[in-house]
C-alpha positions in Angstrom: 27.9 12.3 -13.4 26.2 15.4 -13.5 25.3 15.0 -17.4 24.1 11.5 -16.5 21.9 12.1 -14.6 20.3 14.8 -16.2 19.6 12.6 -19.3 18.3 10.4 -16.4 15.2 12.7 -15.5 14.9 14.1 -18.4 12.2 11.1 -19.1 10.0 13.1 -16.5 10.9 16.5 -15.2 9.3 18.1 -17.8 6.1 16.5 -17.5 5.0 17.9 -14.4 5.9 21.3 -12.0 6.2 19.3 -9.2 9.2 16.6 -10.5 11.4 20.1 -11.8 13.1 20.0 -8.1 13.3 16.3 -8.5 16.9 16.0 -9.8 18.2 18.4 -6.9 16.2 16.3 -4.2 17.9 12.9 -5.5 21.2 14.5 -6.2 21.4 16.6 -3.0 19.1 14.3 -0.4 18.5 11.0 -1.2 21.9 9.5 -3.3 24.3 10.9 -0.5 21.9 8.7 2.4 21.4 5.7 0.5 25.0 5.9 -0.5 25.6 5.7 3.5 22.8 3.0 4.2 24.0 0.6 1.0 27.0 -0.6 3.5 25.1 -1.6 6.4 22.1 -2.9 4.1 25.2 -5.3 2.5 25.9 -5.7 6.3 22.8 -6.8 7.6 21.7 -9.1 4.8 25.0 -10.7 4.6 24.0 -11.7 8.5 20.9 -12.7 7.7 22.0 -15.5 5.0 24.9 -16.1 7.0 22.6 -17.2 10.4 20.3 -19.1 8.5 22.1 -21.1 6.2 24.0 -22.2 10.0 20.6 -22.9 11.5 19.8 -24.4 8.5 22.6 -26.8 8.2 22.6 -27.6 11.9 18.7 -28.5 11.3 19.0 -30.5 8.3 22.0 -32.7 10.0 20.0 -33.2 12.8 17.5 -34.7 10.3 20.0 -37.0 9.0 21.1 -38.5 12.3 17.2 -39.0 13.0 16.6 -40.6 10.3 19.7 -43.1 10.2 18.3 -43.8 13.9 14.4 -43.8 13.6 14.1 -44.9 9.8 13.0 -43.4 6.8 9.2 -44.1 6.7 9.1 -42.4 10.7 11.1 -39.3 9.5 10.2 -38.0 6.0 8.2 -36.2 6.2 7.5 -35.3 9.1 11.6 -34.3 9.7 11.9 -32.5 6.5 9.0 -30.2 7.4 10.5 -29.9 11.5 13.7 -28.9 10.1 12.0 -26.0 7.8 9.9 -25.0 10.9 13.3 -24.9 13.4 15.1 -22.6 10.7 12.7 -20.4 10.2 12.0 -19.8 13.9 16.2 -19.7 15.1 16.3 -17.5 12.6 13.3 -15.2 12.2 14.5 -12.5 14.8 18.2 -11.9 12.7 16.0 -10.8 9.4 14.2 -8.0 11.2 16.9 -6.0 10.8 16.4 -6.4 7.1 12.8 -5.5 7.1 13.5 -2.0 9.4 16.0 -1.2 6.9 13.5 -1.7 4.1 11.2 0.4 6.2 13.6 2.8 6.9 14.0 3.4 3.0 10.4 3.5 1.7 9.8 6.4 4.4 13.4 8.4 2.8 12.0 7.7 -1.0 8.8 8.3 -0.3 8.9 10.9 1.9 11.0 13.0 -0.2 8.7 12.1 -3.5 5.6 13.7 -1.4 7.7 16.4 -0.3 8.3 17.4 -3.8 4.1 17.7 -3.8 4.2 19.1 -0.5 2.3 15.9 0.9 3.6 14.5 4.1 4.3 10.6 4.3 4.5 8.2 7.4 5.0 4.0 6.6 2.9 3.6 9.7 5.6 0.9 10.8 6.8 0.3 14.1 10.2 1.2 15.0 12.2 -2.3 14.6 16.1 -0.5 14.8 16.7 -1.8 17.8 15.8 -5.4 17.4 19.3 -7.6 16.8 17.6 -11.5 18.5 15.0 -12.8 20.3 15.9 -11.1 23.6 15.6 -7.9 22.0 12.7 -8.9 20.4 11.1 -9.7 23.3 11.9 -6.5 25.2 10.3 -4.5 22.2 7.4 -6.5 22.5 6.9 -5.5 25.8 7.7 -1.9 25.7 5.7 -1.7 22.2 2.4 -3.4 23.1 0.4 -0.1 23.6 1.9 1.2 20.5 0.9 -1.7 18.4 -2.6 -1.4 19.0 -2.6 1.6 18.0 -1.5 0.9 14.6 -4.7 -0.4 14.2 -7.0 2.4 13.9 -8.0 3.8 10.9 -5.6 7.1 10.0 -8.1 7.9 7.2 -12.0 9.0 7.6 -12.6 6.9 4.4 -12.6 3.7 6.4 -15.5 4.0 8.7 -17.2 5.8 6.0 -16.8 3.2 2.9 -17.9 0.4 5.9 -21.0 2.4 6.5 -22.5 1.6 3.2 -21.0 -2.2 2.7 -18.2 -1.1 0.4 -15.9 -3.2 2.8 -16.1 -6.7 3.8 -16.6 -8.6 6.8 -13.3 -8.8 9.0 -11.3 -10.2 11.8 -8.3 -8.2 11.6 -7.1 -4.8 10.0 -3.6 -3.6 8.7 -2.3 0.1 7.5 0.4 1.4 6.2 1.6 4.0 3.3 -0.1 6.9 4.8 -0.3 10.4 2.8 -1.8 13.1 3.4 -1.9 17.1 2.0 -3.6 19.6 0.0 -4.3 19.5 -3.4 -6.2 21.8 -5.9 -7.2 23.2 -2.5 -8.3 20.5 -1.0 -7.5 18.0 1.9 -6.9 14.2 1.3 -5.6 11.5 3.1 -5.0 7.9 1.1 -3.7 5.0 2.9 -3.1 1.0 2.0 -5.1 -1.4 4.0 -5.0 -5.2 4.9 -8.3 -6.9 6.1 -8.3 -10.6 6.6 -10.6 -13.1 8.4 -10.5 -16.5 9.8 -12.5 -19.2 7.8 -12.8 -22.9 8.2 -12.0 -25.0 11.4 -9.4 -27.3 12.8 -7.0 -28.4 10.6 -8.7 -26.3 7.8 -8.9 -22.9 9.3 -7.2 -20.7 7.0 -6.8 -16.6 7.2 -8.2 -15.0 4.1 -7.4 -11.6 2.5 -10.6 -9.9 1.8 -9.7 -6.7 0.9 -6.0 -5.2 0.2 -5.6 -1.9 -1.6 -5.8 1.7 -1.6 -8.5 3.9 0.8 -8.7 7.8 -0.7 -10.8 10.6 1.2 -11.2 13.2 -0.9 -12.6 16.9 0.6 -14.8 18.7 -1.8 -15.0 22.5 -1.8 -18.7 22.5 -1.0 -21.2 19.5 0.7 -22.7 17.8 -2.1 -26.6 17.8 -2.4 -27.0 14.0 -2.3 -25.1 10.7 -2.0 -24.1 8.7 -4.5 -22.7 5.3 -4.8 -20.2 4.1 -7.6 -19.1 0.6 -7.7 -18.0 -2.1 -10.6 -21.1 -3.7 -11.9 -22.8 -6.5 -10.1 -20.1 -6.0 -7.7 -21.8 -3.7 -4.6 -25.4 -4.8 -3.1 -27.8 -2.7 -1.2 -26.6 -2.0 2.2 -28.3 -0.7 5.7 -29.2 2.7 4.6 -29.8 2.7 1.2 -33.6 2.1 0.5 -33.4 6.0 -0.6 -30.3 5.3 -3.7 -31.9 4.9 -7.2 -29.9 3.6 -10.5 -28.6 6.2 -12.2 -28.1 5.8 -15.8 -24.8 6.9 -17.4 -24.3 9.1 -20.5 -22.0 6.3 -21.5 -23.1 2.8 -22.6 -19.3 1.7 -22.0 -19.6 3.3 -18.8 -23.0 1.6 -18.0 -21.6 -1.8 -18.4 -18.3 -1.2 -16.2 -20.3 0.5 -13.1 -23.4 0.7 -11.3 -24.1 3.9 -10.0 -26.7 4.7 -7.5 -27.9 8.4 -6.1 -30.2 10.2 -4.1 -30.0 13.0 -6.5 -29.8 11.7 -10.1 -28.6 15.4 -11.5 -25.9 15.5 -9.5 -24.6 12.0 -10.0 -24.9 12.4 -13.6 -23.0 15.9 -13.7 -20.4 14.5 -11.2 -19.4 11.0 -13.0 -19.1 12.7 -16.5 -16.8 10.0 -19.0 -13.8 12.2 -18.6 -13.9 11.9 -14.4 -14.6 7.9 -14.8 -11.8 7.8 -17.4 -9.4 9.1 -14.4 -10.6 6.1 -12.1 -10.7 3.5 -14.5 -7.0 4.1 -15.4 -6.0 5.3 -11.8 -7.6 1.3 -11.6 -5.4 0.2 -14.6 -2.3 1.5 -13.2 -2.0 -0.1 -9.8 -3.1 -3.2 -11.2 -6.2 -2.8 -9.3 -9.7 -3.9 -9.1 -13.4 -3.7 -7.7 -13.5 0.7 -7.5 -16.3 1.5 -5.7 -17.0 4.9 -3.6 -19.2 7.0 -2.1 -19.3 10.6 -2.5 -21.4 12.5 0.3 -21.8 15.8 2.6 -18.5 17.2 1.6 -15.9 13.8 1.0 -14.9 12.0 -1.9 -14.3 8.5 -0.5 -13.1 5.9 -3.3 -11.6 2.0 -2.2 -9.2 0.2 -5.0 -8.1 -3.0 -4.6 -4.8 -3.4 -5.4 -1.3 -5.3 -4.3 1.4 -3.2 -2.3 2.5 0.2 -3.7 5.1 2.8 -2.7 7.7 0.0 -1.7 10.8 2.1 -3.0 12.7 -0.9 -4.8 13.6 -4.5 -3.6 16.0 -4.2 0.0 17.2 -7.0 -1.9 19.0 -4.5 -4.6 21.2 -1.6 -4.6 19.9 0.9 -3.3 21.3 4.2 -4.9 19.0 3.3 -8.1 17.1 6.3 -9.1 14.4 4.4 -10.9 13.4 4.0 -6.8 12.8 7.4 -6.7 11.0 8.6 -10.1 8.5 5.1 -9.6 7.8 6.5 -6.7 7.2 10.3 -8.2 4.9 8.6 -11.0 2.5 7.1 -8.8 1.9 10.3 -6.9 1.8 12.0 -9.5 -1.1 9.8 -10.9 -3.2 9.9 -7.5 -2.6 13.7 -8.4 -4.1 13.0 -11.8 -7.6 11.2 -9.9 -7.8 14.5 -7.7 -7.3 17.0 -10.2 -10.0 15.5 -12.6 -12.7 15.9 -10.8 -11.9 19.3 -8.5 -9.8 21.0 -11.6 -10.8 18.7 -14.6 -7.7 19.6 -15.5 -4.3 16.9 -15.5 -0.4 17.2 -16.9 1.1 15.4 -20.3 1.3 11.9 -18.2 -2.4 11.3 -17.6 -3.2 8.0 -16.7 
């Protein structure tokens, strides 16, 4: 077993100084508690199907009998699509369960992965253990409301400073999760996920949009800069409140000129700051999470930097076994390549995985 799983991390423990301890953490920490928790996530899943393939039948017979009594043209389809709605909603409060167990195992995984970096790690998701139906439910409601709210606010600087210069959109309501924060190359960071959607449309067509979902950094920098200066994928950011004072800097790179626009305040500084090697590090930080749309602002003494991306850090499907060590070393890889972002421009320096 031992042997095994040596061979396992062989693939990356050598790659960095940070995933050396990795083997003991999985061995020694996480296998022995997800070994514990893969019984009750059996349990609770099992409950889940179980409740709503019931609610489900009972729905879809009722359906039947209405539609021997009422007729065909009466029922379909508005009966078909009444029976989906009555399953999901019997039903709903039974799966919770399933998501706080999912929760419970992204903050194990990665929490121990940003321990190995010495980062600390928080999902930002309320507390659902205690929720079994809808009267739990709506006692937790109740007890939870202040709480709720204040999962709102933004746990990272970098919001209120990437709105400030129209790097974010226009919003009704905000969402984060996947906060971590720490110290690297001597400097502090936070980086978060975040969900901003908005109401369009009217009556029968209003509609919530997702106008931003991905990845807010905030970077401190050893010393203020001199300027501020604007980075964003080309034709992509327009001129904000504040910004008569930016001009276009031009790039070393043509390549580089026709992925970004950059504008400063001090063009020396943005050109010695976004040399190709630094830009190379956010283009493929971009690549990696499947991202899109970089842009940042980098001022007084912060790196900020939005990516848009889907969901990261999720540890694995609930929906799979979950004493899988590939949970774990995904989860080590993508810190490791945020690492790889901060390192090239405070260190210029990164490890044998660069992104």
């Amino acid at each position: 077993m031992q042997a095994a799983l040596d061979i396992y991390f062989d693939s990356i423990r050598s790659k960095r100084p940070e995933f050396e301890p990795a083997i003991a953490v999985w061995r020694d920490v996480l296998q022995p508690q997800l070994e514990r928790m893969e019984e009750e996530r059996k349990a609770v899943i099992g409950k889940a199907i179980k409740r709503t393939a019931i609610v489900g039948s009972i729905a879809l017979l009722s359906v039947i009998a209405l539609t021997w009594v009422l007729g065909f043209q009466v029922m379909f389809p508005f009966g078909i699509f009444a029976g989906i709605v009555l399953t999901v909603l019997a039903s709903a409060a039974v799966w919770i369960p399933v998501f706080s167990m999912k929760s419970q195992t992204k903050q194990l995984v990665v929490g121990a992965a940003c321990e190995c970096f010495g980062f600390n790690y928080d999902t930002m998701h309320p507390d659902l253990s205690g929720i079994s139906g809808f009267s739990s439910l709506g006692n937790w409601v109740k007890s939870q409301a202040g709480n709720l709210k204040e999962l709102n606010e933004p746990p990272t600087p970098a919001f209120e400073r990437l709105k400030a210069y129209a790097l974010l959109p226009s919003y009704d309501s905000r969402k984060f999760e996947d906060l971590i924060s720490g110290t690297r190359a001597e400097a502090d960071f936070t980086m978060v996920e975040c969900k901003l959607t908005e109401q369009q449309g009217s009556g029968k067509n209003r509609r919530t949009v997702t106008k931003f979902q991905g990845l807010l950094f905030n970077i401190d920098y050893p010393e203020p800069f001199l300027g501020r200066t604007i980075i964003a994928r080309d034709k992509w950011w327009k001129r904000g409140k504040g910004a008569s004072d930016l001009q276009r800097v031009d790039l070393v790179s043509k390549e580089l000129e026709d992925a970004f626009t950059v504008h400063s305040t001090d063009q020396v500084e943005a050109r010695t700051l976004l040399t190709p090697d630094r830009m190379e590090r956010l283009i493929a930080l971009e690549r990696h999470f499947q991202g899109g749309k970089l842009r940042g602002i980098f001022e007084d003494g912060h790196m900020t930097i939005a990516l848009e991306a889907g969901n990261q850090f999720e540890a694995g499907s609930i929906f799979k076994p979950l004493v899988d060590p590939d949970r774990f070393i995904q989860t080590l890889t993508e810190i490791g390549l945020v690492c790889d972002m901060i390192d090239g421009f405070l260190t210029r320096e990164w490890y044998k995985d660069r992104i």
